[in-house]
C-alpha positions as CSV (number, residue, x, y, z in Angstrom):
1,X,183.1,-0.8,0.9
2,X,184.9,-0.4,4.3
3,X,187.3,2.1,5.5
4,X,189.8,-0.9,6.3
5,X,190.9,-0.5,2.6
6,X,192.7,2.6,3.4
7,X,195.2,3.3,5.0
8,X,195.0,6.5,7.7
9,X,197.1,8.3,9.8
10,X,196.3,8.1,13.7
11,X,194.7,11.2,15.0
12,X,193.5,12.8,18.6
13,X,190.1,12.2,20.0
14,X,187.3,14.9,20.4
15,X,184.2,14.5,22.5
16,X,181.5,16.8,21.0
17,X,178.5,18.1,23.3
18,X,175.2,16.8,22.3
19,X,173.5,14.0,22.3
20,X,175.8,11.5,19.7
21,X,175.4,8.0,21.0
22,X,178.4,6.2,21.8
23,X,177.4,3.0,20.5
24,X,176.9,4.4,16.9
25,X,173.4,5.1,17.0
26,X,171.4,7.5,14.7
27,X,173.5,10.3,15.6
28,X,177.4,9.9,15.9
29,X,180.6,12.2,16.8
30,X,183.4,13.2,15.8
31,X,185.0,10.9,18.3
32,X,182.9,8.2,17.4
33,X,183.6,8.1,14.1
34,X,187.6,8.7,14.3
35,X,187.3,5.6,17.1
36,X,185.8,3.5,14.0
37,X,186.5,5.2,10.7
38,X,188.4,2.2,9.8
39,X,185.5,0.1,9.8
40,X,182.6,2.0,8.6
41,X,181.8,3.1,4.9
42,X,181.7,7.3,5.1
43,X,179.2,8.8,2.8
44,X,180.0,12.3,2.0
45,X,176.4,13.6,0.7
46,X,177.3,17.2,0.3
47,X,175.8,19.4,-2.2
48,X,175.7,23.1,-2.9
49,X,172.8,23.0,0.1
50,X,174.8,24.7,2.3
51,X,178.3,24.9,1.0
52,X,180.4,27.6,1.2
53,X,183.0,29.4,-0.9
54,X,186.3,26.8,-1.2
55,X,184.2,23.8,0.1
56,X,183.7,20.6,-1.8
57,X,184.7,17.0,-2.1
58,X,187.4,18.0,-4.1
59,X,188.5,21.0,-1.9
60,X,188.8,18.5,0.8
61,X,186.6,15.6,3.0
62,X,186.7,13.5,5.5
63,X,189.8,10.4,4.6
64,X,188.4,7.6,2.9
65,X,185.0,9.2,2.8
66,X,182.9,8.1,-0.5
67,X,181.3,10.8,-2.5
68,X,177.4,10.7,-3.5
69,X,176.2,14.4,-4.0
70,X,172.7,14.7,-2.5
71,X,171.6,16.3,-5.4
72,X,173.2,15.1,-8.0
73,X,174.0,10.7,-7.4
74,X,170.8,9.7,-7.2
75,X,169.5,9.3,-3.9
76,X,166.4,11.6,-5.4
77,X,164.4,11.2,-8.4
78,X,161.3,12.8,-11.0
79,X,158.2,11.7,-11.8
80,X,155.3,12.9,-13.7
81,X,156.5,16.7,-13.0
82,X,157.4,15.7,-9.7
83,X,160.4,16.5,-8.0
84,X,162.0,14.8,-4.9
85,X,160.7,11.4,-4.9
86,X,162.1,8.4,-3.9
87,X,163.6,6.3,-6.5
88,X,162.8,2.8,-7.4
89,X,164.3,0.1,-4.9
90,X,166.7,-1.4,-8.0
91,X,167.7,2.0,-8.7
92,X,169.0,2.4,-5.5
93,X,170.1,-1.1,-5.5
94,X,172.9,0.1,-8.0
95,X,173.5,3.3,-6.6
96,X,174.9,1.6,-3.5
97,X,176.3,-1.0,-4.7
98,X,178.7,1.6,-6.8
99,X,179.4,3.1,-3.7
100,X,180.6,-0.4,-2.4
101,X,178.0,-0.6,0.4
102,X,177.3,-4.1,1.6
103,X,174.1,-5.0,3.4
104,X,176.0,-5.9,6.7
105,X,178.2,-2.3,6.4
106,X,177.5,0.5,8.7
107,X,177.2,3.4,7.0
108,X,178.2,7.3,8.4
109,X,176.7,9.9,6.5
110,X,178.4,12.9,6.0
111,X,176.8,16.3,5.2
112,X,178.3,20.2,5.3
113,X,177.2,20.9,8.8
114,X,176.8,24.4,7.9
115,X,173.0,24.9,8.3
116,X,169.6,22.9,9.2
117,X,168.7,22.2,5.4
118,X,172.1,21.0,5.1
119,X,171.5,18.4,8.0
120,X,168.1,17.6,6.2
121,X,170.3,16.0,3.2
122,X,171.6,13.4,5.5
123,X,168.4,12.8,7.3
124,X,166.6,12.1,3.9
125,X,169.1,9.7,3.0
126,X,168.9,7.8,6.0
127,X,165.5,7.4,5.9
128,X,166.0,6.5,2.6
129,X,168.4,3.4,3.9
130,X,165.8,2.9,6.5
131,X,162.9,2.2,4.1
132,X,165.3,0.1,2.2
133,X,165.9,-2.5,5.0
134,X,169.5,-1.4,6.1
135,X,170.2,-1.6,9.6
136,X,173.4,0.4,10.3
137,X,173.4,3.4,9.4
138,X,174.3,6.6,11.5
139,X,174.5,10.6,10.4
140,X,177.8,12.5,11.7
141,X,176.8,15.8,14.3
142,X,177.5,18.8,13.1
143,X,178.8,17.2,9.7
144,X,182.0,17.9,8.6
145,X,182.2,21.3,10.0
146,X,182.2,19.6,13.8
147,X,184.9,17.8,12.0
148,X,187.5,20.2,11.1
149,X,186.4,21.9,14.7
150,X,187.6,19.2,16.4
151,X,190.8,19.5,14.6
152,X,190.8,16.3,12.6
153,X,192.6,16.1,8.5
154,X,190.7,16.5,5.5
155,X,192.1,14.9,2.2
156,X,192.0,15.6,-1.2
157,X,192.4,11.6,-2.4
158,X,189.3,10.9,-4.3
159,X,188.3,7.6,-3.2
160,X,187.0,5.2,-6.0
161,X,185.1,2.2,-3.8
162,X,185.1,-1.3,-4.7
163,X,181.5,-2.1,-6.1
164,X,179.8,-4.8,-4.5
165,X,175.8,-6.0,-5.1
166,X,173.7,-4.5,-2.8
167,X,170.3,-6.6,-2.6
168,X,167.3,-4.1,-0.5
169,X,165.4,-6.1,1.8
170,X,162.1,-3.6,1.9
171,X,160.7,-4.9,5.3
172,X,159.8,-0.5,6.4
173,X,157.0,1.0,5.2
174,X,158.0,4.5,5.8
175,X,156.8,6.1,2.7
176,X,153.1,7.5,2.1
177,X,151.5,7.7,-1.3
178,X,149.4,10.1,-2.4
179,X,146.7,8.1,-2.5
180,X,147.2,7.7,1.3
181,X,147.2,11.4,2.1
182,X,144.2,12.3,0.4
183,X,142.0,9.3,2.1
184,X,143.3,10.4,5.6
185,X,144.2,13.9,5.6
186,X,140.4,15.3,7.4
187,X,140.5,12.1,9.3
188,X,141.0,12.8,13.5
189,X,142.7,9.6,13.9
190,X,145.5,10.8,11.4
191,X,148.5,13.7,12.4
192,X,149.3,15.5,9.1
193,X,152.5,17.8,9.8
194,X,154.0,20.6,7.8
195,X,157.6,20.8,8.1
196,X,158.3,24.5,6.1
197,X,158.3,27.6,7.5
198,X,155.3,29.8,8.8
199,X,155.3,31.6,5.6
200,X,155.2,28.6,3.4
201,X,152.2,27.3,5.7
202,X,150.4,30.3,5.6
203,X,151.0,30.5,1.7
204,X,152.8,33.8,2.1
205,X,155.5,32.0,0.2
206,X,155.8,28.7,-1.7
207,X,158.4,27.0,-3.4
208,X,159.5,27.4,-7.4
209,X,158.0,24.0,-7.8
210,X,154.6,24.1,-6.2
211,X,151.7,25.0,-8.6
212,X,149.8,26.6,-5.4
213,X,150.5,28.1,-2.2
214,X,149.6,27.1,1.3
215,X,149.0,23.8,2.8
216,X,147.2,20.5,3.3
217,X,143.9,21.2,5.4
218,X,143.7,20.5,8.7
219,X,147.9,20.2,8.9
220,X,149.8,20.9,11.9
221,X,152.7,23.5,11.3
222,X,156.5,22.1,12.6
223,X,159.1,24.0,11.0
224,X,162.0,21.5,11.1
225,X,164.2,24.4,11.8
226,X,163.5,25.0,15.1
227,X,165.3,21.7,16.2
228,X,168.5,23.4,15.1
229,X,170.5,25.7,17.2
230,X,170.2,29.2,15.7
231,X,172.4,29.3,12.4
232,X,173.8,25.8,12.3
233,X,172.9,21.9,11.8
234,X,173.6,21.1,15.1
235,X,170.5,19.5,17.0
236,X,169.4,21.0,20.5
237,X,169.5,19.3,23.4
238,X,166.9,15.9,23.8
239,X,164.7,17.9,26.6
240,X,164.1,20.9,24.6
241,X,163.5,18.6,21.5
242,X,161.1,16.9,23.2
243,X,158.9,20.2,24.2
244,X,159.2,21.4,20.6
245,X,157.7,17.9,19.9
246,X,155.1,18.6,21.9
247,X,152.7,18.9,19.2
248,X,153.1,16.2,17.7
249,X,150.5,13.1,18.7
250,X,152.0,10.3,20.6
251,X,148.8,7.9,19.6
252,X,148.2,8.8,16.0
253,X,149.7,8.0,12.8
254,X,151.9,11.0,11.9
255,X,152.1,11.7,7.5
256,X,155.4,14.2,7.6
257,X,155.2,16.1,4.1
258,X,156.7,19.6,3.4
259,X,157.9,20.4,0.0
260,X,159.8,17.9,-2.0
261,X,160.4,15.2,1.1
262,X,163.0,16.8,2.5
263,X,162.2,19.2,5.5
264,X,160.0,16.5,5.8
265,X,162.9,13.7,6.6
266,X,164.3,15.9,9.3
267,X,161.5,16.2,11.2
268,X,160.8,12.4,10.7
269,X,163.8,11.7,11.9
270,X,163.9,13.6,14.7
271,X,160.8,12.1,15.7
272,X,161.4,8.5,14.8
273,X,164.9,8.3,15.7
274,X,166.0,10.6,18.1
275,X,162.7,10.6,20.4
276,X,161.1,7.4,19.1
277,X,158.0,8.4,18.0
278,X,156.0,5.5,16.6
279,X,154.8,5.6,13.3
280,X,155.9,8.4,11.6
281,X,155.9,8.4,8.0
282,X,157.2,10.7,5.0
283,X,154.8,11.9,2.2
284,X,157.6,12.3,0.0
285,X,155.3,14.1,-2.9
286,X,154.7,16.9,-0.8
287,X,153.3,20.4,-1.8
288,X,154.8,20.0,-5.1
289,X,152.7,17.2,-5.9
290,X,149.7,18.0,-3.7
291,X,149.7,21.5,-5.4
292,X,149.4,20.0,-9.0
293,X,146.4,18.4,-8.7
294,X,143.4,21.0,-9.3
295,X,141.1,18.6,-7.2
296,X,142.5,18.8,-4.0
297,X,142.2,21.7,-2.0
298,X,144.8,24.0,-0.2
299,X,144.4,26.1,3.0
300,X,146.3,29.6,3.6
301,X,146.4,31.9,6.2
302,X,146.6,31.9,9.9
303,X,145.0,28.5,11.8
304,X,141.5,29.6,13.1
């Protein structure tokens, strides 16, 4: 599906600040995408994470944008009591292909912009695409929010795409198994990183879905939200990304697990895409399905 199917009304130009590449790269803005919105396919991913009262696809999105609810399309699936995972490659094969994405399309994700587990929606998603072989595929900064900022139109059109057959051409292997995690998670040569908060970590808190609080021995604690500007899904600036980073190996294999996958994507893709750390990789199980099984262990408290 491209954006060249509609047509839309010519509107002013806004640079954001931040760090938006201007070649369409993993993160775009606003200006970007008004510059090219007629030949991209825009993904509007939002979900109630993060919306506020009287927002909605219905209530009003970016022209010509596509909608596929984070929580509710598809992009997610359960299995075995597990919640979160990444659904099979035909499954996803048909999702896309009734959103009208082609393999050669670029695609513009779209989330609220409200918050940093809002921007995580977007970030799974694309590494979703990623692992799936796409290769253009690029998440809007600040979301929607930056876009009504800048001053740009919503519409209330709902926007039925033309399907087309989407074929995945797996060549990434970005996701890690279980299996995986539990023969490398006391190894030295391996990074295991917990993207939740400190009291998650700690096992102060844990989510509805975990069977046990705390974490994966020997993990390293990144909470995804300190990327974000205080309040909001806007990323901070590449330098200061980079020192929060610091923690995180340049040499080993990093396994990026956190819940249910999705803290987890954000800090991958931070990582991955926007410093270019080397292979990263998402445990998309997580604590929920780490948790459930009574043989593996759990750490809580305070790092010694």
């Amino acid at each position: 599906m491209s954006l060249r199917k509609f047509t839309l009304a010519a509107v002013a130009t806004v640079l954001l600040p931040g760090f938006a590449m201007a070649d369409g790269g993993p993160l775009v803005s606003v200006d970007w995408l008004v510059k090219n919105q007629n030949s991209v396919d825009i993904i509007d991913v939002r979900s109630k994470i993060g919306l506020q009262e009287g927002q909605g696809y219905a209530q009003g999105h970016i022209p010509g944008a596509v909608q596929a609810d984070y929580l509710t399309a598809g992009w997610r699936t359960s299995r075995d009591g597990v919640v979160g995972l990444l659904p099979s490659k035909g499954e996803l094969e048909a999702l896309l292909s009734k959103l009208g994405v082609a393999n050669d399309d670029h695609v513009v994700l779209v989330s609220s912009g409200n918050n940093a587990t809002d921007f995580g929606s977007s970030a799974r998603i694309y590494w979703t695409l990623k692992q799936l072989g796409h290769k253009k595929m690029s998440i809007l900064e600040g979301g929607q929010k930056a876009w009504v900022a800048a001053g740009q139109p919503l519409s209330t059109k709902q926007v039925a795409a033309a399907p087309t057959t989407y074929k995945a051409n797996v060549t990434a292997n970005l996701v890690v198994p279980l299996a995986e995690v539990k023969a490398n998670y006391r190894s030295s040569d391996v990074q295991v990183l917990d993207g939740r908060p400190d009291k998650q970590y700690i096992g102060e808190a844990k989510h509805p879905k975990a069977a046990r609080a705390g974490r994966i021995p020997q993990s390293t604690n990144l909470d995804n939200h300190k990327f974000f500007s205080d309040g909001s899904a806007n990323l901070l600036n590449k330098a200061a990304l980079t020192k929060i980073a610091s923690v995180v190996s340049d040499d080993k294999p990093v396994i990026s697990y956190c819940n249910t996958g999705h803290w987890a994507s954000t800090n991958w893709f931070v990582l991955s895409e926007v410093l270019g750390k080397k292979n990263v990789r998402v445990y998309d199980g997580s604590m929920v399905e780490w948790s459930a099984k009574p043989d593996l262990p759990v750490a809580v408290g305070k790092d010694s």
